[in-house]
N, CA, C and O of each residue as an XYZ file, in Angstrom:
224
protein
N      -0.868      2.431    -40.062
C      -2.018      2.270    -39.198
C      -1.690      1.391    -37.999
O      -1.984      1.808    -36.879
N      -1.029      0.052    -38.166
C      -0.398     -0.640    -37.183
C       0.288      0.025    -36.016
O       0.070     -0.156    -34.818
N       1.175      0.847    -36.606
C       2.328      1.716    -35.701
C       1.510      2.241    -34.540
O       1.614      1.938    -33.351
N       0.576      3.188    -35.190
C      -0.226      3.586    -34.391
C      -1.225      3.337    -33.499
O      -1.761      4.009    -32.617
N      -1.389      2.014    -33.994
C      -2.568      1.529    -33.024
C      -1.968      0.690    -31.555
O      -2.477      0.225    -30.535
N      -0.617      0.813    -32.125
C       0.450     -0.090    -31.171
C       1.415      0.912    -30.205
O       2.217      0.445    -29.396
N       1.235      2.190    -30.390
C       1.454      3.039    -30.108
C      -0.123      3.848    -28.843
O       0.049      4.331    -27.723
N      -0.924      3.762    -29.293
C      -1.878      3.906    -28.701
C      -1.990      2.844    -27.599
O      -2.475      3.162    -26.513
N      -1.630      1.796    -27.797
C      -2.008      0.460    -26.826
C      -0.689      0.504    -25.665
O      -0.797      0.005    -24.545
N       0.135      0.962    -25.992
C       1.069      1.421    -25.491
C       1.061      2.246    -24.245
O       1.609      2.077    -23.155
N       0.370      3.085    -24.663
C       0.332      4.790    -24.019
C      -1.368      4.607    -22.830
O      -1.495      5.218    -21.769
N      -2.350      3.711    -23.374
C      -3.198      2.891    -22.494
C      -2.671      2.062    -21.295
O      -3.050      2.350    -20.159
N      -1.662      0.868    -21.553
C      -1.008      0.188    -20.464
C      -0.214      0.920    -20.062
O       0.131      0.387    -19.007
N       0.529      2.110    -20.208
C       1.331      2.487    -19.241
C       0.309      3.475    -18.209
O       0.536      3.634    -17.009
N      -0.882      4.107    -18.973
C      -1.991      5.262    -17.988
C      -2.351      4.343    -16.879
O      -2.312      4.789    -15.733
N      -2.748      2.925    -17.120
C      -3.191      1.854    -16.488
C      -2.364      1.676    -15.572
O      -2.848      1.718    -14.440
N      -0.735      1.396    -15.691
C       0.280      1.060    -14.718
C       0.454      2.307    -14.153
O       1.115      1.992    -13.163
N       0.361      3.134    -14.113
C       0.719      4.405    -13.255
C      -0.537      4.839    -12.194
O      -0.360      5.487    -11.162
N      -1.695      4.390    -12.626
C      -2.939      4.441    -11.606
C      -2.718      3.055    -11.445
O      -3.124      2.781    -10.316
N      -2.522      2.602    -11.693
C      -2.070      1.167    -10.442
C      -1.383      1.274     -9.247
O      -1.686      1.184     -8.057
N       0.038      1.579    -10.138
C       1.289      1.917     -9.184
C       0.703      2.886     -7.812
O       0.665      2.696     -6.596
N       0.328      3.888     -8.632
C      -0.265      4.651     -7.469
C      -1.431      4.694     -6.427
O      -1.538      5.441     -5.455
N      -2.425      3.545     -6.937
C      -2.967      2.786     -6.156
C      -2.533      2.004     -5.130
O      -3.127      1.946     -4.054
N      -1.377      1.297     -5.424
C      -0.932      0.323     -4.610
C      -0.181      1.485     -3.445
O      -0.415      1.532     -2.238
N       0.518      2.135     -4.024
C       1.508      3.158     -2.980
C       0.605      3.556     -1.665
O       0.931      3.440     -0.484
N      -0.627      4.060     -2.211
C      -1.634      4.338     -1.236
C      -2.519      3.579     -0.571
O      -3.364      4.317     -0.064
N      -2.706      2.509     -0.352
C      -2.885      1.174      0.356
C      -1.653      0.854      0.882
O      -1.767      0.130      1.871
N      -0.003      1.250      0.454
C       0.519      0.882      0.954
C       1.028      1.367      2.647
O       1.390      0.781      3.667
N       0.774      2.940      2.158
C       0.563      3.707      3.525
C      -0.504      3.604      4.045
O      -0.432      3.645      5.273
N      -1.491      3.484      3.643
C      -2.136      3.361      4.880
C      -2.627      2.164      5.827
O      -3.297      2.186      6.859
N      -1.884      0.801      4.889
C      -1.531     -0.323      5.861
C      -0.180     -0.057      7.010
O      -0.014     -0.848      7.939
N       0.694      1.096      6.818
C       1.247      1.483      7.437
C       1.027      1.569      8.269
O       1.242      0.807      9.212
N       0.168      3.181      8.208
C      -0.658      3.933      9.390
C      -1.146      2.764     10.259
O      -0.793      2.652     11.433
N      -1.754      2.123      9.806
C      -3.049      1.445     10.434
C      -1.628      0.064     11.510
O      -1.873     -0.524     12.563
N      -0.527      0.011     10.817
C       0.112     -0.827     11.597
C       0.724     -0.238     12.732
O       0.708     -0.901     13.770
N       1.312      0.987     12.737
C       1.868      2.007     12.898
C       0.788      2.327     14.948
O       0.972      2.343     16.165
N       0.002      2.455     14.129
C      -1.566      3.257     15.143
C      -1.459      1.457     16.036
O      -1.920      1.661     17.159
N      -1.244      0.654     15.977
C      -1.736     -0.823     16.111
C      -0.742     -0.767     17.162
O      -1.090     -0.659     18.338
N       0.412     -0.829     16.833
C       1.765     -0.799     17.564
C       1.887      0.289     18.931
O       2.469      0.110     20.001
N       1.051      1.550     18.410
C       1.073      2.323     19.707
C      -0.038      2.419     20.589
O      -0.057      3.231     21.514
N      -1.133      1.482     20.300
C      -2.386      1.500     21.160
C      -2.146      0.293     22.038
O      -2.358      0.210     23.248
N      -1.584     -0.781     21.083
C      -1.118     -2.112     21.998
C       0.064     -2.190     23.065
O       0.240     -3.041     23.937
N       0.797     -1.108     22.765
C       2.373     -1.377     23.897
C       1.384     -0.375     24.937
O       1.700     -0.510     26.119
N       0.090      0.736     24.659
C      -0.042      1.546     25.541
C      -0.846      0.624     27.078
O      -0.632      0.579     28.289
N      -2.026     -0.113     25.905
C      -2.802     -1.191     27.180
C      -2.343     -2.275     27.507
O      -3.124     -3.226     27.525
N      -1.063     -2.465     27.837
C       0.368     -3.442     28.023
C      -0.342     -3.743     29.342
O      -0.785     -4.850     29.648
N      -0.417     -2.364     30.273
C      -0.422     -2.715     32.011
C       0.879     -2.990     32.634
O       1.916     -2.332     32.552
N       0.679     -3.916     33.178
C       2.317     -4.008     33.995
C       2.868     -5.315     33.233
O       4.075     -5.406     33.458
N       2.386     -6.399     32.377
C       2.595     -7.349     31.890
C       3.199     -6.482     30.166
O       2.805     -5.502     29.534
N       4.225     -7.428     29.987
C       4.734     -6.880     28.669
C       4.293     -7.783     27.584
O       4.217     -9.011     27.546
N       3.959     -6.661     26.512
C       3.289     -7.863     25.331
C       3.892     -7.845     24.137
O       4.476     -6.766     24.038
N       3.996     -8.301     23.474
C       4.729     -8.987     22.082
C       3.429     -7.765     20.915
O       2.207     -7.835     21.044
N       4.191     -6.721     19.830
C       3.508     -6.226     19.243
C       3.121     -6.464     17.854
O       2.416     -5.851     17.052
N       4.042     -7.929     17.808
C       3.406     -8.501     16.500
C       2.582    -10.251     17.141
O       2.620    -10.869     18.205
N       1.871    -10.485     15.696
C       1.193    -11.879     16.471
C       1.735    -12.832     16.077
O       1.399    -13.857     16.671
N       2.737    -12.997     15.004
C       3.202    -14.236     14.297
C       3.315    -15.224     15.595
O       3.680    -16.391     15.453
């Protein structure tokens, strides 16, 4: 009965880590995108002055 219930708990945390994992992957692109889109709207309204496309 043990085996199995440890086996079951098992097969729960990994369903859990894989909709995680794949949660995170997809937030991870689309902090991309969104940096990505950031980088080409800001060098576009530059003007004649050149600007730095990160803010650190």
């Amino acid at each position: 009965m043990v085996p199995l219930l440890l086996v079951l708990l098992l097969i729960v945390i990994l369903i859990g880590a894989g909709f995680a994992l794949k949660l995170l992957w997809w937030i991870a692109i689309a902090v991309l995108v969104l940096w990505a889109l950031g980088f080409v709207f800001r060098t576009a309204e530059g003007g004649g002055r050149r600007r730095r496309w990160y803010r650190w």
